[in-house]
N, C-alpha and C positions, 0 to 999 in steps of 0.2 A: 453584506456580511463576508467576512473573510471565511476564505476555504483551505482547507490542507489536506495533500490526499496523504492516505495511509496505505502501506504498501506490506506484502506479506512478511518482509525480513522488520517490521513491527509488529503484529500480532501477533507473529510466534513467538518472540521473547515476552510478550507482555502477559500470553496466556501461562507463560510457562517460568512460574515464580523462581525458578531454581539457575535459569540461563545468564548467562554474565552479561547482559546487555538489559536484563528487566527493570532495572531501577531508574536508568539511562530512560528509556523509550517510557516509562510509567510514566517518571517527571516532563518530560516534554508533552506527553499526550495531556498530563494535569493542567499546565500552564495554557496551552492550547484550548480546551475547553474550560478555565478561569478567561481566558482573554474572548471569550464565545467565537471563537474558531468553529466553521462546522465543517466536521471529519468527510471526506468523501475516499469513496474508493471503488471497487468495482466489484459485477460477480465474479469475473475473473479469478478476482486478487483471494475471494472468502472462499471459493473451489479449492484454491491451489495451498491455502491456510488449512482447509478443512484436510484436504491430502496429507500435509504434513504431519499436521496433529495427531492424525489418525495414525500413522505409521511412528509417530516418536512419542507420541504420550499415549493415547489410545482411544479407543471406542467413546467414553462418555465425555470427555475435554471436546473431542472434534466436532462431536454432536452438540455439546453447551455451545461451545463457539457459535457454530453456523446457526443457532436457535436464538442466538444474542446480540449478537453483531450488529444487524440493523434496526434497533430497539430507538424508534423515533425520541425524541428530537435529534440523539448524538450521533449518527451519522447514518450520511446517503448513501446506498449504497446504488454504482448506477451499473444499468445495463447495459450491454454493448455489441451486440448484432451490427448495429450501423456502423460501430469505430469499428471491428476486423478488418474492415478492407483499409482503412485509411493507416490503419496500425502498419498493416502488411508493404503498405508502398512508402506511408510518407516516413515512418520508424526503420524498420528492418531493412527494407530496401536501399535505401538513403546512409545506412549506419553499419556498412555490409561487416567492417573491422571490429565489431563490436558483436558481442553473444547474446543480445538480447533475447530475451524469450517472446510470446507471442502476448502474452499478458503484460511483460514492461510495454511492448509496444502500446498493447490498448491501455493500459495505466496512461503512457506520455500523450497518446491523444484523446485520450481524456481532460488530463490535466493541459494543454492547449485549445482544447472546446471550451473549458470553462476556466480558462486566462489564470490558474492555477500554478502559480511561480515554485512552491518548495512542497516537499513529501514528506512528511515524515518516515522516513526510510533508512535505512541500513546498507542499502545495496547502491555499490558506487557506480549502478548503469543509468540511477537519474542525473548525476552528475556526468554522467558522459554524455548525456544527452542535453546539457545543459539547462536542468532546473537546482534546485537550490534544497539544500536538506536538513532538514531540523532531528533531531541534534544536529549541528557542524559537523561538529566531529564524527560522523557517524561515515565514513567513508570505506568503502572495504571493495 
C-alpha cells in the first residue's frame, strides 16, 4: 500500500475551513484516500497541529483534532522516541543551512524508515530535504 505522510502545514488548513490553502490540501487529501493512499504522520506533527489550533482557532477545534486524527483505517499515526536521535544527527545535523525544526526532522526519518517519497505538505523544508510534495505546488 502506498503511503503519504501528512505534515502540520496540512492539517491546519484542512481543519480550518476559512484558510486560503483549504480547498488545495482537502482535494489532494481526497484523491489520496480515493487512490487508498494510507496517511501517515507522526505524534510530533498532531502535538505541534494540536499547539497551533489551540492558539488560532481554539479550545474545542484543537481538542476535535487531536480526538480524530488517528481514527483507524485513515491514518497512522507513528511514534517516535527511537527516530529523535536519528532526526537530530542524520536531519538537522546534516542540514545545518536549513531551519528545520525537531519534528521536520522526525517527520523526514520517518518518512525514510518507511521509504516514504512525498508529504502531503506545505512546507518547502520537505523539498529541501529532498522528498517530493503533493500538492506540487505547495512550496513555500
Amino acid at each position: 500500500m502506498a503511503e503519504l505522510f501528512v505534515d502540520t502545514s496540512t492539517w491546519y488548513p484542512l481543519v480550518v475551513g476559512s484558510h486560503p490553502d483549504h480547498e488545495a490540501v482537502a482535494g489532494a487529501l481526497r484523491a489520496a484516500l480515493t487512490a487508498g493512499t494510507r496517511l501517515v504522520t507522526s505524534n510530533l506533527v498532531v502535538m505541534e497541529t494540536h499547539a497551533l489550533l489551540l492558539h488560532r482557532a481554539g479550545r474545542q477545534v484543537a481538542l476535535t483534532f487531536a480526538q480524530t486524527v488517528a481514527q483507524p483505517p485513515t491514518v497512522l499515526v507513528t511514534s517516535t522516541p527511537e527516530l529523535e536521535e536519528a532526526a537530530l544527527t542524520a536531519w538537522l545535523g546534516r542540514y545545518r543551512d536549513q531551519d528545520f525544526s525537531l519534528a521536520d526532522g522526525v517527520s523526514f526519518a520517518i518518512m525514510t524508515s518507511r521509504r516514504i517519497s512525498r508529504a502531503l505538505a506545505l512546507d518547502r523544508h520537505f523539498l529541501a530535504a529532498g522528498f517530493d510534495l503533493e500538492p506540487p505546488s505547495g512550496e513555500r
